[in-house]
C-alpha positions as CSV (number, residue, x, y, z in Angstrom):
1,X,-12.1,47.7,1.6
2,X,-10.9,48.0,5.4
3,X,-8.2,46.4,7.0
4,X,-10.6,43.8,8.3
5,X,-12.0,42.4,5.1
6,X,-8.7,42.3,3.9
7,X,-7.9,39.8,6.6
8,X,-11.1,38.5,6.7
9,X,-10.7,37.8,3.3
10,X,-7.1,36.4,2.9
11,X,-8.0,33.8,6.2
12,X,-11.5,33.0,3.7
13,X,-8.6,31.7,0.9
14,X,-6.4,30.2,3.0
15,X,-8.4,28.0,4.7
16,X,-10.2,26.9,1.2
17,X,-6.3,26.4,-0.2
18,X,-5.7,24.4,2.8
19,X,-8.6,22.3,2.5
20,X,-8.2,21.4,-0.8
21,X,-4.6,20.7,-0.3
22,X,-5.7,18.3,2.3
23,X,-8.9,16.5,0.3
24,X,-6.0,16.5,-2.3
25,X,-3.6,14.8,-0.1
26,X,-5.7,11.8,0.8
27,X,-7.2,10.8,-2.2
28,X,-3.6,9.4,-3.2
29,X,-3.2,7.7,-0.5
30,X,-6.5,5.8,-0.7
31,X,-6.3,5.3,-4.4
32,X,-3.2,3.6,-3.5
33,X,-5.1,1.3,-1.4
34,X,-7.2,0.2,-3.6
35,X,-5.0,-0.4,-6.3
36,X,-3.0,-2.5,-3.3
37,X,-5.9,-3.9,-2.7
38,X,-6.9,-4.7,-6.3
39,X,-3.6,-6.2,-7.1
40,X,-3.4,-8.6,-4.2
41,X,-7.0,-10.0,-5.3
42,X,-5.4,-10.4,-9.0
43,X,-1.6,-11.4,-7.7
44,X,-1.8,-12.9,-4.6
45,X,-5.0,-14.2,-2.9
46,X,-5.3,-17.3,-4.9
47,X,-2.3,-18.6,-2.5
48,X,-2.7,-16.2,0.1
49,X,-6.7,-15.8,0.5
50,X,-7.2,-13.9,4.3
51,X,-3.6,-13.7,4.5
52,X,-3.1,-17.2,4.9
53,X,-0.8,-19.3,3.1
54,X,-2.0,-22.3,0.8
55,X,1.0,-23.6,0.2
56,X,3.2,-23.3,3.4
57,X,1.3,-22.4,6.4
58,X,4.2,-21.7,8.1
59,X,4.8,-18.7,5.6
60,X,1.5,-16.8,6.2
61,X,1.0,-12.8,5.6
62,X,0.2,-12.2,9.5
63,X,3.3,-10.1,11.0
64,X,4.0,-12.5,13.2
65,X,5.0,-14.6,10.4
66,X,5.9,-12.1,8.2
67,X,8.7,-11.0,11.1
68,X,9.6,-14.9,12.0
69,X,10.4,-15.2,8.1
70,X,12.3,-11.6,7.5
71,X,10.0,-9.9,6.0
72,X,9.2,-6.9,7.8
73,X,8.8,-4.2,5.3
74,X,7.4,-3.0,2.0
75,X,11.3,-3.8,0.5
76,X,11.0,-7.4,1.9
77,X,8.0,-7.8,0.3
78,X,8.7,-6.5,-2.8
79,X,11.7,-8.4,-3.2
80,X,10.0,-11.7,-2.4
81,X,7.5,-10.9,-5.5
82,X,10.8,-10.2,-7.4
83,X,13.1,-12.9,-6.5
84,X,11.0,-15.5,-4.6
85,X,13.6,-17.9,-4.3
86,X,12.6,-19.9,-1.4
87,X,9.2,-18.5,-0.9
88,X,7.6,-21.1,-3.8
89,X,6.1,-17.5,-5.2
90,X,5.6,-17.1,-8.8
91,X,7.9,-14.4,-9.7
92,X,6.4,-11.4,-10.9
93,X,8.9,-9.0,-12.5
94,X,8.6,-5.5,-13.6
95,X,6.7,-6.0,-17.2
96,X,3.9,-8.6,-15.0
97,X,3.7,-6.3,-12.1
98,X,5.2,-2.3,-11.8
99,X,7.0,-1.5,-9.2
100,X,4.3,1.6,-8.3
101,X,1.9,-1.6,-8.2
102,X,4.1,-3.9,-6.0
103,X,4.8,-1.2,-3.5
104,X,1.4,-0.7,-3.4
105,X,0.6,-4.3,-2.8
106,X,3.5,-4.5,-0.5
107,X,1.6,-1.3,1.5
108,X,-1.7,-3.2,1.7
109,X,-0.2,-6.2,3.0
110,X,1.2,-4.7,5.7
111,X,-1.7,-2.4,6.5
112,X,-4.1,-5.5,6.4
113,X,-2.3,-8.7,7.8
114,X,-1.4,-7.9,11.2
């Protein structure tokens, strides 16, 4: 073998390592979404259905009212599902709803409601 198939050979394998490595990368990501998604329909639609708010409408899912209320990120949202306090939210805690699963909740809230 030449010089030239070497090369020829070791760009072949890198670009298939690289291209797995990236169809690898995004399938996490969009699993995550739809377990985000799936867990909102489960959790939180039934209050929140199209990000609105059933109960307060002051206190809906679009950023504008997310950011008016102080809840800007993935945390704030998370901690509202743990400690809902003033938010009228059932609570759901750990054993109810992982925290892999709230974060990803959390993650599709923000990516949806804008």
């Amino acid at each position: 073998m030449n010089c030239g198939n070497i090369h020829t050979a070791f760009v072949m394998v890198g670009a298939v390592g690289l291209f797995l490595f990236s169809a690898a990368g995004d399938a996490a990501p969009a699993a995550n979404s739809r377990i985000g998604e799936a867990g909102f329909k489960e959790h939180c639609a039934v209050c929140h259905a199209d990000g609105g708010n059933s109960i307060k409408q002051s206190k809906t899912l679009s950023k504008k009212d997310r950011e008016k209320n102080g809840v800007i990120t993935e945390k704030d949202i998370m901690e509202a599902m743990r400690k809902p306090g003033l938010w009228c939210l059932t609570t759901f805690n750990k054993e109810a709803l992982p925290d892999s699963d709230a974060k990803a909740i959390a993650e599709y809230i923000i990516k949806t409601f804008k």
